[in-house]
C-alpha positions in Angstrom: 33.3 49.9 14.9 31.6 51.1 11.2 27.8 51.1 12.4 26.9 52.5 8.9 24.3 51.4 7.1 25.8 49.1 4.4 27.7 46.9 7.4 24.6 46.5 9.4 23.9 42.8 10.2 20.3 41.6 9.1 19.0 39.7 12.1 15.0 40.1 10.6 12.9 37.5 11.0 13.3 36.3 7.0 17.0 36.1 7.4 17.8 34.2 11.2 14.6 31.8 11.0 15.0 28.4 9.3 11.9 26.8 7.9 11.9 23.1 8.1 9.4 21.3 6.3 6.3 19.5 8.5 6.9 16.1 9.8 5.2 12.8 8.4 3.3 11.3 10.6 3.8 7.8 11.6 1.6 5.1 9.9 2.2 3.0 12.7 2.6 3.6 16.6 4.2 1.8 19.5 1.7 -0.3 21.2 2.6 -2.6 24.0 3.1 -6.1 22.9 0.4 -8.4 24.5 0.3 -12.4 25.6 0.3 -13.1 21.6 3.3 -11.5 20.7 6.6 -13.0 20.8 8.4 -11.8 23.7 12.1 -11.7 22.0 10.2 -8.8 19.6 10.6 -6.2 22.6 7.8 -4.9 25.1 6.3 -2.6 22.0 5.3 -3.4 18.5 4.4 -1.7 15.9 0.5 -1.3 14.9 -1.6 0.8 12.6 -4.6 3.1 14.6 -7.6 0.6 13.8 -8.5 -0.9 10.0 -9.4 2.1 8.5 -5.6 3.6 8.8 -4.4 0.0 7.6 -7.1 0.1 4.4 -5.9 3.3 3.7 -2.0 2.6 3.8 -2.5 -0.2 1.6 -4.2 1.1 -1.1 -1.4 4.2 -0.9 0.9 1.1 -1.0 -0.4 -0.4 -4.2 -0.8 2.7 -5.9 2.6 3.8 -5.8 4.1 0.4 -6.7 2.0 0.5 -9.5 2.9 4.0 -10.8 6.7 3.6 -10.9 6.1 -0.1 -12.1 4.2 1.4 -14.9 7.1 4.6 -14.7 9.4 1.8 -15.8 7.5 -0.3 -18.0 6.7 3.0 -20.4 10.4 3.1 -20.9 11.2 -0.3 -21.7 7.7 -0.7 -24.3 9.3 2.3 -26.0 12.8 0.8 -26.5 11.1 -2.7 -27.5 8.7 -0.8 -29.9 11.9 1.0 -31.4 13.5 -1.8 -31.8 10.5 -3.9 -33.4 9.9 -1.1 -35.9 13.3 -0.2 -37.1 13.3 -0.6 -40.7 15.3 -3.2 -42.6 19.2 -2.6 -43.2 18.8 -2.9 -46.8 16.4 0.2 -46.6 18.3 1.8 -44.4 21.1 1.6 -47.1 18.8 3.1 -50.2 17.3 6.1 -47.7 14.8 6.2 -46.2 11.3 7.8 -47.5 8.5 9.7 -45.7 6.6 6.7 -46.7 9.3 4.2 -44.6 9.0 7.1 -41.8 5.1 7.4 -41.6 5.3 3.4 -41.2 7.5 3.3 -38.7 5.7 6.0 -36.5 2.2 4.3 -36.7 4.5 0.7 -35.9 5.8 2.1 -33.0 2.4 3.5 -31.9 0.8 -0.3 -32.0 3.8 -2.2 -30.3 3.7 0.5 -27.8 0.1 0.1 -27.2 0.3 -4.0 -27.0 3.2 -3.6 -25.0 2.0 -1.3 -22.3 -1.5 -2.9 -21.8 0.6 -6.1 -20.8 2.6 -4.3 -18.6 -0.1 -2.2 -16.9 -1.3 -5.8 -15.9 1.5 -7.6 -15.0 2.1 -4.2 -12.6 -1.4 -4.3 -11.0 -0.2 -8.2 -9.8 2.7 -7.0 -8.9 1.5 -4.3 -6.4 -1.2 -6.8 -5.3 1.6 -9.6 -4.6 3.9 -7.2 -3.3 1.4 -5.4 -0.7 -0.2 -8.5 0.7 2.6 -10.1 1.8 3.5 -7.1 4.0 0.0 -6.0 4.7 -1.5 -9.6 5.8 0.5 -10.0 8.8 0.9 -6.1 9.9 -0.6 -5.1 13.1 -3.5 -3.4 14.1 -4.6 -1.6 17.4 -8.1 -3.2 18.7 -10.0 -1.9 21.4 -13.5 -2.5 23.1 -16.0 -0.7 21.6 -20.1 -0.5 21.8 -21.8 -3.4 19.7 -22.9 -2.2 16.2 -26.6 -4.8 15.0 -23.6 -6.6 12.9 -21.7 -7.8 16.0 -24.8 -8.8 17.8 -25.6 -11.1 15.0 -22.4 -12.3 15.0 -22.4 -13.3 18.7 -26.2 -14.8 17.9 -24.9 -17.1 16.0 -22.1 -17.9 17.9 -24.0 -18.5 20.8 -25.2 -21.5 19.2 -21.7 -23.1 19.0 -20.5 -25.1 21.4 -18.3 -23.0 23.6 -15.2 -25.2 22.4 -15.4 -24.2 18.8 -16.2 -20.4 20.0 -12.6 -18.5 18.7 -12.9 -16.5 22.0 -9.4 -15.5 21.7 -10.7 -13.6 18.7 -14.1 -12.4 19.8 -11.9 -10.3 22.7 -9.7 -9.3 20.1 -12.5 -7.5 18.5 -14.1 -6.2 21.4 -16.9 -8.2 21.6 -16.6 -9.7 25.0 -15.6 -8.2 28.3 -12.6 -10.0 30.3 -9.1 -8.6 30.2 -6.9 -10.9 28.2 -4.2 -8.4 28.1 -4.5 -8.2 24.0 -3.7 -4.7 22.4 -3.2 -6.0 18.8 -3.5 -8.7 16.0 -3.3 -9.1 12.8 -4.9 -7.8 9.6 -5.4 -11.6 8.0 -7.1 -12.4 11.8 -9.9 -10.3 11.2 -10.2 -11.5 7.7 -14.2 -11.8 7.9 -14.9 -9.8 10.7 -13.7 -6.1 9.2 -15.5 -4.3 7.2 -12.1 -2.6 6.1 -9.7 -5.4 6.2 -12.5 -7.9 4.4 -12.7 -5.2 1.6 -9.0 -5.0 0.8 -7.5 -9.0 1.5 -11.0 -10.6 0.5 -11.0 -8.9 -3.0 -7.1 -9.2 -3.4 -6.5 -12.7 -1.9 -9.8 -13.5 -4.8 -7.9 -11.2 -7.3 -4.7 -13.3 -6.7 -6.1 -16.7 -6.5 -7.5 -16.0 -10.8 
């Protein structure tokens, strides 16, 4: 066997180790499904880590929607600007001037302008439409926690209620009773009011949407 040096395999670190790029972590984890959930969905469902995870994956949501709604909406406004601002046949028989070029440019510059402040619009509604349908109903992980001063005033004032038109299913689902109802999850549109997260991103955007 030729053990000299130009037929010598290369088993360095650089050349046997294959680098794989880092995992993306989940937005969502398994959870088991509680009373709520329908049962022919499986024992697990999917739910985000608490409201902060969900605010977060929305926004990320809306912004990308927007970007390649806006990606596409630059490329039609310039084909529709072209198109608006090409110059008459007749002059494009005689030759065209600098004069015919320089009006053309600053033509295509204006319809492009109108154009794409439409669009950027229409994309923002879009996203919004898009991501609260998905987002409304998503699930989110709740667990019993210590009362924040905005939770006891929340339970003063429901103490006041008659017990029948308490939402107790609710209250537990926020943690702010004890008992064991079994519940592991709800949705984002169920906390609607009660979240500082959630009420920031469907309040706004169910107002935005309603205009």
């Amino acid at each position: 066997m030729d053990a000299s040096p130009d037929n010598a395999v290369d088993y360095s670190p650089s050349s046997t180790v294959i680098e794989f790029d880092r995992p993306v972590p989940l937005l969502r984890g398994p959870l088991p499904a509680g009373p709520a959930d329908k049962p022919s969905a499986g024992p697990y469902v999917l739910a985000f880590r608490d409201s902060r995870a969900w605010a977060s994956s929305f926004v990320a949501c809306e912004r990308k929607i927007v970007e390649q709604c806006e990606e596409g909406a630059r490329i039609g406004c310039a084909v529709s600007a072209s198109r608006n601002c090409k110059p008459t046949w007749w002059k494009a028989l005689a030759g065209l001037t600098l004069s015919d070029l320089k009006e053309r440019e600053e033509c295509e510059v204006r319809e492009m302008a109108d154009c794409f402040a439409a669009a950027k619009e229409k994309c923002a509604g879009f996203a919004r439409e898009k991501c609260l349908v998905a987002f409304r109903d998503a699930r989110i992980r709740v667990t019993r926690g210590v009362l924040s001063s905005k939770d006891v005033g929340r339970l003063i004032g429901w103490g006041s209620m008659p017990v029948s038109e308490r939402n107790m299913w609710l209250m537990n689902q926020i943690g702010l009773i004890g008992g064991d109802l079994g519940m592991t999850n709800c949705k984002a549109s169920e906390l609607l009011g009660f979240d500082d997260y959630v009420q920031r991103i469907l309040g706004e955007r169910q107002q935005g949407t309603k205009n």
